[in-house]
MOPAC internal coordinates of N, CA, C and O (Angstrom, degrees):
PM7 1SCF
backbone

  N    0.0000 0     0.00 0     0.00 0    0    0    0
  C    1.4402 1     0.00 0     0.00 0    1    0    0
  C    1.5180 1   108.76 1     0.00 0    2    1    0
  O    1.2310 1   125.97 1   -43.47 1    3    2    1
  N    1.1612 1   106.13 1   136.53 1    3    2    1
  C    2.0694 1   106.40 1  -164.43 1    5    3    2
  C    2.1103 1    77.21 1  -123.14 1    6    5    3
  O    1.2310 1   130.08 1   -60.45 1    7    6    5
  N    1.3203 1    98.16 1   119.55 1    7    6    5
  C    1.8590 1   109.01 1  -178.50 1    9    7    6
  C    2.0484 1    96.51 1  -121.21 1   10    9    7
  O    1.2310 1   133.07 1   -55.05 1   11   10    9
  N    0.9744 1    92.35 1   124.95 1   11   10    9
  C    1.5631 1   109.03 1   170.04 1   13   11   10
  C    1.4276 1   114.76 1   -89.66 1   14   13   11
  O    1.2310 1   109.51 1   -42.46 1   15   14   13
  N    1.3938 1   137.28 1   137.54 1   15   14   13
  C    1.5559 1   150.88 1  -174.12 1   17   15   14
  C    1.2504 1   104.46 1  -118.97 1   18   17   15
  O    1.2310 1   105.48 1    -7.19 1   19   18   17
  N    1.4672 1   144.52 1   172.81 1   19   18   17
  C    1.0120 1   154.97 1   135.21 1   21   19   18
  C    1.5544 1   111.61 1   174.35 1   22   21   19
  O    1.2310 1   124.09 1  -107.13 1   23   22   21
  N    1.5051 1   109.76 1    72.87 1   23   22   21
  C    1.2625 1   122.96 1   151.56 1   25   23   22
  C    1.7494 1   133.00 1   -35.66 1   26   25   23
  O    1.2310 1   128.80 1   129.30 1   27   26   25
  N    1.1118 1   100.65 1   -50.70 1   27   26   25
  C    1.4870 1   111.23 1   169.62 1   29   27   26
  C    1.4477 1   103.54 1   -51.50 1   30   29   27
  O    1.2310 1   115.55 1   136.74 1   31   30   29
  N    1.3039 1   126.05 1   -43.26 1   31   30   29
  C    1.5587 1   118.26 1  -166.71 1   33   31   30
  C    1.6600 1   108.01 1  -102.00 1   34   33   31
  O    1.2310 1   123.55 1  -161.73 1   35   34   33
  N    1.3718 1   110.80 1    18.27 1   35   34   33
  C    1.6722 1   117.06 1   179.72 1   37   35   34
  C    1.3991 1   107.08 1    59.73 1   38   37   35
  O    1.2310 1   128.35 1  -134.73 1   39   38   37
  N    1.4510 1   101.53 1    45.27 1   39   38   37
  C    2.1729 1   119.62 1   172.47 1   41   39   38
  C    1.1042 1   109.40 1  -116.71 1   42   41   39
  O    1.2310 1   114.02 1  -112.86 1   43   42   41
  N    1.5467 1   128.92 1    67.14 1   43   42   41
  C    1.6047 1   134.68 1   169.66 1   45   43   42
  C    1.3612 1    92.81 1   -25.47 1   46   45   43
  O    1.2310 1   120.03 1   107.48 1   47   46   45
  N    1.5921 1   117.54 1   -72.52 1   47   46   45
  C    1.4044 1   128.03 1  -173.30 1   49   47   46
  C    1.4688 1   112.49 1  -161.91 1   50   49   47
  O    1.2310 1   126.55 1   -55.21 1   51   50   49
  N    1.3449 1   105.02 1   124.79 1   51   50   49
  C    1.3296 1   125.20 1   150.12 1   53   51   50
  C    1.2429 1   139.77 1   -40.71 1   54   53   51
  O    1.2310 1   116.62 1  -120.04 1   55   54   53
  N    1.6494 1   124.03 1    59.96 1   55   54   53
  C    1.3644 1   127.36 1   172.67 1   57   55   54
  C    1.3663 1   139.85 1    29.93 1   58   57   55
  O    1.2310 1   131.51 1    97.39 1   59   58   57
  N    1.5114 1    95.39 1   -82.61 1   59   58   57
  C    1.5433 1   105.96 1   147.67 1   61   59   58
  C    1.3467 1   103.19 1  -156.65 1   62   61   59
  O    1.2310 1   128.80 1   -47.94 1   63   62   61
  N    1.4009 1   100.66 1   132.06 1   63   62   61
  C    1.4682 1   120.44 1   177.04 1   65   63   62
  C    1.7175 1   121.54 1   -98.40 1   66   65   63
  O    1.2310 1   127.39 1   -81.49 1   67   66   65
  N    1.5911 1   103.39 1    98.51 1   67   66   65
  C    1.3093 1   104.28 1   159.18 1   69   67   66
  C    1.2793 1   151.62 1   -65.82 1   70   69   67
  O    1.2310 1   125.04 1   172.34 1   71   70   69
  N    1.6909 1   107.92 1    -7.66 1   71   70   69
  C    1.5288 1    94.46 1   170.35 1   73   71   70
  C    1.1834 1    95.47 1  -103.40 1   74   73   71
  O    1.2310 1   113.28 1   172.73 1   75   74   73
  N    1.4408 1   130.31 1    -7.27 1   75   74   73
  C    1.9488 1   113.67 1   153.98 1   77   75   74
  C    1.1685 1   103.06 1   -24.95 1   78   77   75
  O    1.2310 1   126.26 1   100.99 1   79   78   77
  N    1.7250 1   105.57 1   -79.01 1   79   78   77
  C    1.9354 1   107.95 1  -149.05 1   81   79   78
  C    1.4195 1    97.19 1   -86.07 1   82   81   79
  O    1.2310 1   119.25 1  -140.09 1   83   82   81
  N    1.4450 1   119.03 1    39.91 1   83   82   81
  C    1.7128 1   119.45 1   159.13 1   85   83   82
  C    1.3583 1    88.49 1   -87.01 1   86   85   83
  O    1.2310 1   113.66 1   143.18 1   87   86   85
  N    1.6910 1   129.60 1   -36.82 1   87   86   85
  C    1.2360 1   122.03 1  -156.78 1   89   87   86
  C    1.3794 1   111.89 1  -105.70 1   90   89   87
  O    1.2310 1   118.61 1   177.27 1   91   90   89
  N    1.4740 1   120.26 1    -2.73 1   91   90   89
  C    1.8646 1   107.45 1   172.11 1   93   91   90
  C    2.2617 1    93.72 1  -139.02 1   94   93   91
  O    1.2310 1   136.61 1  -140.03 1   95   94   93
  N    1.3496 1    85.44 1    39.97 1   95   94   93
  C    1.8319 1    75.74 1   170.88 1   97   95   94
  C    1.8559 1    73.36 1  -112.27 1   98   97   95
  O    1.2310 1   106.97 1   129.43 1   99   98   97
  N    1.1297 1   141.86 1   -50.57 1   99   98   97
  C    1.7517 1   116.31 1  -161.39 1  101   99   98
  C    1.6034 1    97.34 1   -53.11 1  102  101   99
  O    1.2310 1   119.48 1   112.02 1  103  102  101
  N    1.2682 1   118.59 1   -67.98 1  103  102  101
  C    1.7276 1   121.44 1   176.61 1  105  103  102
  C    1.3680 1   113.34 1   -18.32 1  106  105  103
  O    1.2310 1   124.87 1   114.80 1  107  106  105
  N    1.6004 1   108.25 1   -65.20 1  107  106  105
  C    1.7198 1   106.31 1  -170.87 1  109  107  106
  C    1.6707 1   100.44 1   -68.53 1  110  109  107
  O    1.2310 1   120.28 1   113.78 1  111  110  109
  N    1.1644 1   117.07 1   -66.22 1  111  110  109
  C    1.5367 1   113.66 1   169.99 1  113  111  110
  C    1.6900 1   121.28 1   -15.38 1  114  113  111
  O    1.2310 1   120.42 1   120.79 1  115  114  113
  N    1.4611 1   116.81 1   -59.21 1  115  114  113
  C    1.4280 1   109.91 1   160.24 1  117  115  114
  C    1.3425 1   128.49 1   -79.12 1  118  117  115
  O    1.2310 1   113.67 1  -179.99 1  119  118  117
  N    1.2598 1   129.58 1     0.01 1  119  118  117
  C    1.4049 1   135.68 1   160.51 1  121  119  118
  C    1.5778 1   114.86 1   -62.06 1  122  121  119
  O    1.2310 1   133.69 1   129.03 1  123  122  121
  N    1.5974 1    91.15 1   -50.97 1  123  122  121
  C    1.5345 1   111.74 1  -167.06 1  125  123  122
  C    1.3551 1   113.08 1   -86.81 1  126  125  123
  O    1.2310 1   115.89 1   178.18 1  127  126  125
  N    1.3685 1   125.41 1    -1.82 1  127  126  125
  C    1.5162 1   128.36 1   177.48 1  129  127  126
  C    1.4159 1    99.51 1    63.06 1  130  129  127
  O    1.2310 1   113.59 1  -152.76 1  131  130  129
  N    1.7113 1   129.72 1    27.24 1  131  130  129
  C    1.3823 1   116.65 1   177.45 1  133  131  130
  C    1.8240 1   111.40 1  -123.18 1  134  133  131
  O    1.2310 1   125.59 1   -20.19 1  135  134  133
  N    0.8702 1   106.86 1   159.81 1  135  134  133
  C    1.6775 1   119.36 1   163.12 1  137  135  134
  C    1.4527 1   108.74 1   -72.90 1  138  137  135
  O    1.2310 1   119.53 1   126.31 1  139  138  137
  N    1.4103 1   118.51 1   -53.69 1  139  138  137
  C    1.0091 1   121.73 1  -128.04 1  141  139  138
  C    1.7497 1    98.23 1  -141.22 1  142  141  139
  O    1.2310 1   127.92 1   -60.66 1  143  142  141
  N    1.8114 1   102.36 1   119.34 1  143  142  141
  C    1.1733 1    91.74 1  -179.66 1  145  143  142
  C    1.7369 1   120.63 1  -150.50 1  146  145  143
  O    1.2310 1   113.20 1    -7.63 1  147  146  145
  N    0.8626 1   130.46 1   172.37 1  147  146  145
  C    1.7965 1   116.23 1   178.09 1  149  147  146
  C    1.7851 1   113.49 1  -126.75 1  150  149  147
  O    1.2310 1   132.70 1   -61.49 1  151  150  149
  N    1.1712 1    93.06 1   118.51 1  151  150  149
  C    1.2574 1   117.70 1  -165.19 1  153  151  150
  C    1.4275 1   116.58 1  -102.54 1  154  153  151
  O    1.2310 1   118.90 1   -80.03 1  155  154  153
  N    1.9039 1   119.70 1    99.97 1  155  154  153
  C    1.5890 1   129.54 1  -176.46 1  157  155  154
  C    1.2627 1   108.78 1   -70.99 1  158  157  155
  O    1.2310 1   119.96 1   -57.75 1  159  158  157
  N    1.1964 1   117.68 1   122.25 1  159  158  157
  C    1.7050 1   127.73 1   173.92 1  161  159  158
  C    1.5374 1    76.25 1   -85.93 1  162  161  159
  O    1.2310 1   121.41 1   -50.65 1  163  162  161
  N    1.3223 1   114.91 1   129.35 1  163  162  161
  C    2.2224 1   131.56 1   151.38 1  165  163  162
  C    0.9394 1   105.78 1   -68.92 1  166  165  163
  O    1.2310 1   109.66 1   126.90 1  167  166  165
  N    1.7050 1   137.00 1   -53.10 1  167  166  165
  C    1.2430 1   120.20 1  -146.56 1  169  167  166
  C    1.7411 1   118.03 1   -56.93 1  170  169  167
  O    1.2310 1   128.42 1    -5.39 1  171  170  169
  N    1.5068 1   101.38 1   174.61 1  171  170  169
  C    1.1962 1   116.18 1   175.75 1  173  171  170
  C    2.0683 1   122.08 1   -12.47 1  174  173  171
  O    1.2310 1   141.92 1   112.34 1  175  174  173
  N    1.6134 1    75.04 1   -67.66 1  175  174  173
  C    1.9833 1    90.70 1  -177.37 1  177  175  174
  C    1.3540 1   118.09 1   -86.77 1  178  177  175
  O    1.2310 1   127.78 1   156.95 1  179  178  177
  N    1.7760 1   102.63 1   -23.05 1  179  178  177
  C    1.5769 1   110.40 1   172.92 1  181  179  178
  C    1.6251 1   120.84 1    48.86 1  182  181  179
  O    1.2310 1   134.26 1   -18.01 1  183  182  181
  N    1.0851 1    90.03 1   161.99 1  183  182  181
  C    1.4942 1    99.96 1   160.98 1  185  183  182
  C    1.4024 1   113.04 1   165.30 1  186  185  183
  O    1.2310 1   116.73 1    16.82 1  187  186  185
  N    1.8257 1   123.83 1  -163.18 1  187  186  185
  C    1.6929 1   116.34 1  -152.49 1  189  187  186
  C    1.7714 1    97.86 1  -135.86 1  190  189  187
  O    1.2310 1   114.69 1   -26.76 1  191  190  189
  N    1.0748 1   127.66 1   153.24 1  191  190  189
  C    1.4775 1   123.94 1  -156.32 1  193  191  190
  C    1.8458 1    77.46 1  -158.43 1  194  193  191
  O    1.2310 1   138.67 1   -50.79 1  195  194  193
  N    1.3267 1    81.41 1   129.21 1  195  194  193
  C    1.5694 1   113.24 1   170.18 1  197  195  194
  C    1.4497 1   120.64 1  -111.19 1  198  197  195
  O    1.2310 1   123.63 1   -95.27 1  199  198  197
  N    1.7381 1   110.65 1    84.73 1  199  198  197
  C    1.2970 1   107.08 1   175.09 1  201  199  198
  C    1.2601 1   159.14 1   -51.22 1  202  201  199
  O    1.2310 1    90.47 1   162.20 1  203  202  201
  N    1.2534 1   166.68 1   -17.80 1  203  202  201
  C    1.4791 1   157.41 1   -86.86 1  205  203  202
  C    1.5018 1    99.38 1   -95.13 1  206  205  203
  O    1.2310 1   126.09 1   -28.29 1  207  206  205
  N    1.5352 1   105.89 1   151.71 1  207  206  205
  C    1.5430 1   135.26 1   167.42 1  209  207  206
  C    1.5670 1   107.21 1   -95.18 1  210  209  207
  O    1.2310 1   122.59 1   -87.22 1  211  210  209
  N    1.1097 1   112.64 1    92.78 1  211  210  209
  C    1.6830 1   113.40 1   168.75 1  213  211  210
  C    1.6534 1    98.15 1   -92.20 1  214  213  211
  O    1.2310 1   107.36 1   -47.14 1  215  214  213
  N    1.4021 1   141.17 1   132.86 1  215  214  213
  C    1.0389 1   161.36 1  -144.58 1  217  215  214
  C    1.6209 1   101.96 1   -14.39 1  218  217  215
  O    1.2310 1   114.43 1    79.52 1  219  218  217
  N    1.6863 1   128.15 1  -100.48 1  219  218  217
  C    1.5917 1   117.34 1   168.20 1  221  219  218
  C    1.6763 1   114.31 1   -96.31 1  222  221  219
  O    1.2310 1   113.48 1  -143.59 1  223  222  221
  N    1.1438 1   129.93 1    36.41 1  223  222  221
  C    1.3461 1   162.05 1  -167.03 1  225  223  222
  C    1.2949 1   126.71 1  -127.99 1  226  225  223
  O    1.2310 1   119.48 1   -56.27 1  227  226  225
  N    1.5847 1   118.60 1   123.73 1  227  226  225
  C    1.6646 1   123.54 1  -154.20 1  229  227  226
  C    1.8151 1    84.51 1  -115.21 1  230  229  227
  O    1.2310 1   128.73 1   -39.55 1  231  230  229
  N    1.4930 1   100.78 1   140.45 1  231  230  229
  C    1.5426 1   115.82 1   174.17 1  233  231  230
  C    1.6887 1   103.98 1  -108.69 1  234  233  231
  O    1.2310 1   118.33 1   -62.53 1  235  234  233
  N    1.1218 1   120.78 1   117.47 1  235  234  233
  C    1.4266 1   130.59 1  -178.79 1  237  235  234
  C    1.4456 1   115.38 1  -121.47 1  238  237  235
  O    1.2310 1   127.53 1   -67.94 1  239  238  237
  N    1.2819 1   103.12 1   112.06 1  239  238  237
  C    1.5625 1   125.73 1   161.88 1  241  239  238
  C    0.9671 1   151.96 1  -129.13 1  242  241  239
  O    1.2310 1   116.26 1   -53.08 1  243  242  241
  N    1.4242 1   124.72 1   126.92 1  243  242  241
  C    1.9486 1   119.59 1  -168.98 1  245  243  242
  C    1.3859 1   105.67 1  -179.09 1  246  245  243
  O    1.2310 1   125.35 1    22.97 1  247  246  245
  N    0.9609 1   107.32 1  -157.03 1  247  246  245
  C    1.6994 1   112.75 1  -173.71 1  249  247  246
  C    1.6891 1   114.08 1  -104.79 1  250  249  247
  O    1.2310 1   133.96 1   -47.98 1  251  250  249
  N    1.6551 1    90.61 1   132.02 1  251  250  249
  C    1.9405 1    95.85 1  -168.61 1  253  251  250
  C    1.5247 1   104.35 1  -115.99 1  254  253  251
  O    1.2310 1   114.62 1    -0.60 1  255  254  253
  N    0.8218 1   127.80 1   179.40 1  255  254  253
  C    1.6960 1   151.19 1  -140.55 1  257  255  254
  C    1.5904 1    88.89 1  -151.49 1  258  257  255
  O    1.2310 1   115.81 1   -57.30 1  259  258  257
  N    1.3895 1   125.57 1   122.70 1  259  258  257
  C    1.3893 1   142.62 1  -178.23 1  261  259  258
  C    2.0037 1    87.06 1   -78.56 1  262  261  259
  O    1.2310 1   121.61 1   -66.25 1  263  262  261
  N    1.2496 1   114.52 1   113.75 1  263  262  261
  C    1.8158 1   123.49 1  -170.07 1  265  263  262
  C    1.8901 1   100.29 1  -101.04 1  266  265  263
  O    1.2310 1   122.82 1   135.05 1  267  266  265
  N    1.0672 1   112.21 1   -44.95 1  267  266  265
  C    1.5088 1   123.42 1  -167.32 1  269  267  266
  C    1.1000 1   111.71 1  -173.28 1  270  269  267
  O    1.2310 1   122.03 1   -21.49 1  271  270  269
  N    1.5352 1   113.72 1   158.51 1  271  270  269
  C    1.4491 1   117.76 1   171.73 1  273  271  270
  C    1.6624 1    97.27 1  -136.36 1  274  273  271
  O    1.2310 1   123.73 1   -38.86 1  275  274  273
  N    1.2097 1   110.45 1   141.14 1  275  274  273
  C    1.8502 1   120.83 1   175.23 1  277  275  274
  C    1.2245 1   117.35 1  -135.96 1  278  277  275
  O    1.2310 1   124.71 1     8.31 1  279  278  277
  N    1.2907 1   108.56 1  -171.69 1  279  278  277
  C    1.5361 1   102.56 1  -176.53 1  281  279  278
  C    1.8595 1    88.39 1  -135.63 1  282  281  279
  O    1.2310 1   108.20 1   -23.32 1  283  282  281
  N    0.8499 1   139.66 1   156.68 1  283  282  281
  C    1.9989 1   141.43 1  -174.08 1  285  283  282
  C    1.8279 1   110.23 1  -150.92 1  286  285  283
  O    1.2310 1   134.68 1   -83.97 1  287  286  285
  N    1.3920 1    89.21 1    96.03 1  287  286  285
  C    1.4779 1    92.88 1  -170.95 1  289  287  286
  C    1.8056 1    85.95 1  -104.84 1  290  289  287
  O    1.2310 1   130.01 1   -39.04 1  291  290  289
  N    1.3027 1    98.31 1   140.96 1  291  290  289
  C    1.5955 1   136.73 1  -167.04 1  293  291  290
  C    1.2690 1   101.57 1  -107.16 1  294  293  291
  O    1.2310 1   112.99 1   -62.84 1  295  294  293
  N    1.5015 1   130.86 1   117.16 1  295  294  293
  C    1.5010 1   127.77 1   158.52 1  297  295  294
  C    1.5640 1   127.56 1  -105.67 1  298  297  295
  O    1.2310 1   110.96 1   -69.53 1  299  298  297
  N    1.0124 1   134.62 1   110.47 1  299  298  297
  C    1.4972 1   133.80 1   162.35 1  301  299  298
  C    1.4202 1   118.99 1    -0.08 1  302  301  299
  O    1.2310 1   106.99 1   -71.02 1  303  302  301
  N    0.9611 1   141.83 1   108.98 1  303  302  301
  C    1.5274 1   118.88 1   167.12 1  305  303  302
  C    1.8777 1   100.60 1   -85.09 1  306  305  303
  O    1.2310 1   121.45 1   -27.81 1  307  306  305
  N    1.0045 1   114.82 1   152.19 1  307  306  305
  C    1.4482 1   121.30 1   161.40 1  309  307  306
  C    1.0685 1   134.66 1  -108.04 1  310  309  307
  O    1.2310 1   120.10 1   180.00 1  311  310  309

């Protein structure tokens, strides 16, 4: 189980955290001799994450919750 914190930002916990299992699906993947794997978030609201290893690159899929929408304007420094 990969559990995300961030108190400082009023995040008891993060549901399910995907760039967690960006960082221990390559690990289990070479443990497990697999590409390809499905990963149970426990917590409270939970949920299921569908891994793949495309070369050093994690493929993540499942069902998301619309969180925010913004707009990110980028300036040049000179």
């Amino acid at each position: 189980m990969c559990r995300t914190f961030a108190p400082k930002l009023a995040i008891a916990e993060d549901p399910v955290c995907g760039s967690g299992h960006c960082h221990i699906v390559p690990l289990w993947a070479q443990k497990l001799g697999k590409e390809k794997l499905v990963a149970r978030q426990a917590s409270k609201r939970g949920g299921t994450l569908y891994c793949e290893m495309h070369g050093n690159r994690v493929r993540l899929a499942g069902t998301a919750v619309l969180y925010s929408i913004a707009d990110l304007y980028v300036e040049e420094e000179n």
